[in-house]
C-alpha positions in Angstrom: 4.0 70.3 130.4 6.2 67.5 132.5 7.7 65.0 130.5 10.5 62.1 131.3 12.1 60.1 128.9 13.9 56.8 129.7 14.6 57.5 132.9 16.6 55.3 134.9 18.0 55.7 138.5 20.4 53.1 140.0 21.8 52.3 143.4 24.9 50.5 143.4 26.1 48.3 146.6 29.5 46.9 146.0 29.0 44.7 142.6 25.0 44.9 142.7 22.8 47.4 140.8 19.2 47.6 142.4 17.2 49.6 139.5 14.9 51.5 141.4 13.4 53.3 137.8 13.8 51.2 135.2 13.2 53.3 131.6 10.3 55.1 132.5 8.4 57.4 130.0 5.7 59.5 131.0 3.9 62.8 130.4 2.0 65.2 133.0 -0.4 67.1 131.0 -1.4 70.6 132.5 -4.1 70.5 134.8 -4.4 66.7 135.8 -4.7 64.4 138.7 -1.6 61.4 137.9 -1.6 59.0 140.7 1.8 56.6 141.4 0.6 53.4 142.8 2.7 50.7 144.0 3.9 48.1 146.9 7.1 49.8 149.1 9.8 49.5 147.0 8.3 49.8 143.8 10.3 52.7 142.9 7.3 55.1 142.6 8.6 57.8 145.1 11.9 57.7 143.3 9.7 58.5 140.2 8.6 61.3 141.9 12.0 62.4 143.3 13.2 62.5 139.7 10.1 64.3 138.0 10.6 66.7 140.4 14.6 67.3 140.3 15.2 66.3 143.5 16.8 63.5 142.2 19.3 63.2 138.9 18.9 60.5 137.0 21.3 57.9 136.0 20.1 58.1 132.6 17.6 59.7 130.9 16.0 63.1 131.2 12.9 65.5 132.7 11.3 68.1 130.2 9.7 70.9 132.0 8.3 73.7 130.3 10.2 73.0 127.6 13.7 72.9 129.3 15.8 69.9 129.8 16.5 69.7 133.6 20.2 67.8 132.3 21.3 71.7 131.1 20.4 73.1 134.4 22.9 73.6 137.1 22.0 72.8 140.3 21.1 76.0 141.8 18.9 76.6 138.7 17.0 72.9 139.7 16.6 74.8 143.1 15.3 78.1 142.1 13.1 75.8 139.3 11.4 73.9 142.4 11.1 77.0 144.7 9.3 78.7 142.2 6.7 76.4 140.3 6.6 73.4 142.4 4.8 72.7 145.6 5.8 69.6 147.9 3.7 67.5 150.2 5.4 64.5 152.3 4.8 61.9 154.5 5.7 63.5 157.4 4.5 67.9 157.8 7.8 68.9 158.4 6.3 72.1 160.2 8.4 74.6 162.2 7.1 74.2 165.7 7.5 77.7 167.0 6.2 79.3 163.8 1.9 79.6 163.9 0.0 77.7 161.3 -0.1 80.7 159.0 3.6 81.3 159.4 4.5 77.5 158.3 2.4 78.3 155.4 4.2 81.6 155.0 7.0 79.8 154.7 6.6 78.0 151.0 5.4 81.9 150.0 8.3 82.9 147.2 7.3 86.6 148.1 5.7 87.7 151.2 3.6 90.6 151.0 -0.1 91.6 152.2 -1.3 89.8 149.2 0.2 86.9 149.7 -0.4 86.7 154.0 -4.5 86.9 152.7 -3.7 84.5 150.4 -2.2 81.8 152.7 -5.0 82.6 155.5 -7.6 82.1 152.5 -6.1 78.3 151.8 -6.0 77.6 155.7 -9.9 78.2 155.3 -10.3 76.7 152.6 -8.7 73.8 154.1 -10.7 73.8 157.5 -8.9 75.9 160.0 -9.6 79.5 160.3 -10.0 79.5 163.6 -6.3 77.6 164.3 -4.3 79.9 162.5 -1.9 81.1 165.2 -2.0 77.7 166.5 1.5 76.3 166.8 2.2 72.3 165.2 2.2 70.8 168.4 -1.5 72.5 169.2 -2.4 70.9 166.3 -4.2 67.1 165.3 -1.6 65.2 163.2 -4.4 65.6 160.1 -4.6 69.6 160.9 -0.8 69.7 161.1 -0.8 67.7 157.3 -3.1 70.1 155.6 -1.3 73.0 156.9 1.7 71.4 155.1 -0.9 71.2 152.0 -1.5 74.9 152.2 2.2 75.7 152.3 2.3 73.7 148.9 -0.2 75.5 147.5 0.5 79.0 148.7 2.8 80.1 146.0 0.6 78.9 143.2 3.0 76.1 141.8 2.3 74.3 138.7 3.0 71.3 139.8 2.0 69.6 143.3 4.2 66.4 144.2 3.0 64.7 147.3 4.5 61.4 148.0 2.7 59.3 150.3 1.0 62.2 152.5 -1.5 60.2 153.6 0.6 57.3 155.4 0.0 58.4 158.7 -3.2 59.5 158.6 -6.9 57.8 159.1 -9.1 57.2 156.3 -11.2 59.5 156.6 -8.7 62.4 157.0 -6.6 61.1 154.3 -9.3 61.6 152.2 -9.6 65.0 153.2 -6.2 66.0 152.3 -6.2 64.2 148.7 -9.7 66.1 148.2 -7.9 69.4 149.2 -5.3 68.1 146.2 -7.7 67.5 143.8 -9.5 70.9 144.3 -5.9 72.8 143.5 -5.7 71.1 140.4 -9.9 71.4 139.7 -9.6 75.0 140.0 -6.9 75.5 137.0 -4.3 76.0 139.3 -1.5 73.5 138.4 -1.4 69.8 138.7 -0.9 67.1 141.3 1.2 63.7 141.2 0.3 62.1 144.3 2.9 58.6 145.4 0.7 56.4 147.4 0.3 52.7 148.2 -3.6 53.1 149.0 -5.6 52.6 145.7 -8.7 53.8 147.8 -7.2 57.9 147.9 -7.0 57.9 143.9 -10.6 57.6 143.2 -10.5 61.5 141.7 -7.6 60.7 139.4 -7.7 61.4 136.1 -4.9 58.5 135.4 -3.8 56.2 138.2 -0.1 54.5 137.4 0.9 51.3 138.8 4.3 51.0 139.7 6.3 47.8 140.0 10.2 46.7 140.3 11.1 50.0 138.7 8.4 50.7 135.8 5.3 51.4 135.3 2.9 48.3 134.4 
């Protein structure tokens, strides 16, 4: 379904090159659980920036669905991502006036009756019916994170990229978020690459990638 060939991504500072991908092949199969493990650094959320066209790559090239994301124009990349991918970061990046179920409204590509029961079944699903119209800032840090993991989802994407959204989170709530992951993708729904550098939140992966100086080891 996802596939990258060679790619490559450089950063250039005056006459240095720092290779942040280094000819990197890989293939995302429908329906799986791909983990990107690596030190800071390693080049594994760049990976991710590039699987997922938020990033072009110096050389090389991202196959999606058949379609080559070098013949897309940038507003097509955009309208590719809004429509079939779903993204989870580091930090929520909720709207702190909107209510939980509005943030999650927010990743919705239409909003319509179906879709508002929809996002207030994921916010179940995910632990917090009764905190719906609570705003961010009424919210625990972990709440406010799988709020952001119900936006992701609400729109049904194929693929989910989350790049390190655990990182600020406890244990045992950033095992509750990867496990809200790995039910999206369990239930046929699309598939998950998760960036992280905690081995201990990939135990449910179907392949788990170790990422070092650029490529994948």
């Amino acid at each position: 379904m996802l596939r990258a060939q060679d790619l490559v991504l450089d950063y250039r500072s005056g006459h240095s090159v720092a290779h942040a991908v280094n000819t990197v092949s890989l293939a995302v199969e429908g329906g799986s659980f791909i983990g990107l493990i690596g030190p800071s650094g390693s080049g594994k959320s760049s990976l991710m920036y590039l699987l997922s066209g938020l990033k072009r790559p110096t050389r090389g090239n991202v196959i999606f669905e058949g379609q080559e994301y070098s013949s897309m124009s940038m507003p097509g990349l955009m309208s590719l991502r809004r429509h079939r991918f779903g993204f989870v970061f580091q930090q929520h990046f909720l709207i702190n006036y909107l209510s939980a179920l509005e943030n999650v409204m927010v990743g919705a590509v239409k909003r319509n009756h179906e879709t508002a029961a929809y996002a207030q079944e994921l916010l179940r699903r995910v632990g917090l019916s009764d905190k719906m119209r609570k705003r961010p800032y009424e919210l625990s840090m972990g709440e406010r994170q799988r709020v952001a993991v119900a936006r992701a989802m609400v729109h049904k994407p194929a693929v989910v990229f989350a790049d390190e959204p655990t990182a600020s989170l406890d244990q045992s709530t950033g095992h509750e978020v990867i496990s809200l992951l790995a039910e999206y993708r369990s239930q046929g729904s699309g598939s998950v690459v998760v960036v992280t550098h905690d081995p201990n939140m990939l135990t449910g992966a179907d392949r788990v990638l170790q990422m070092r100086d650029g490529q994948l080891n």
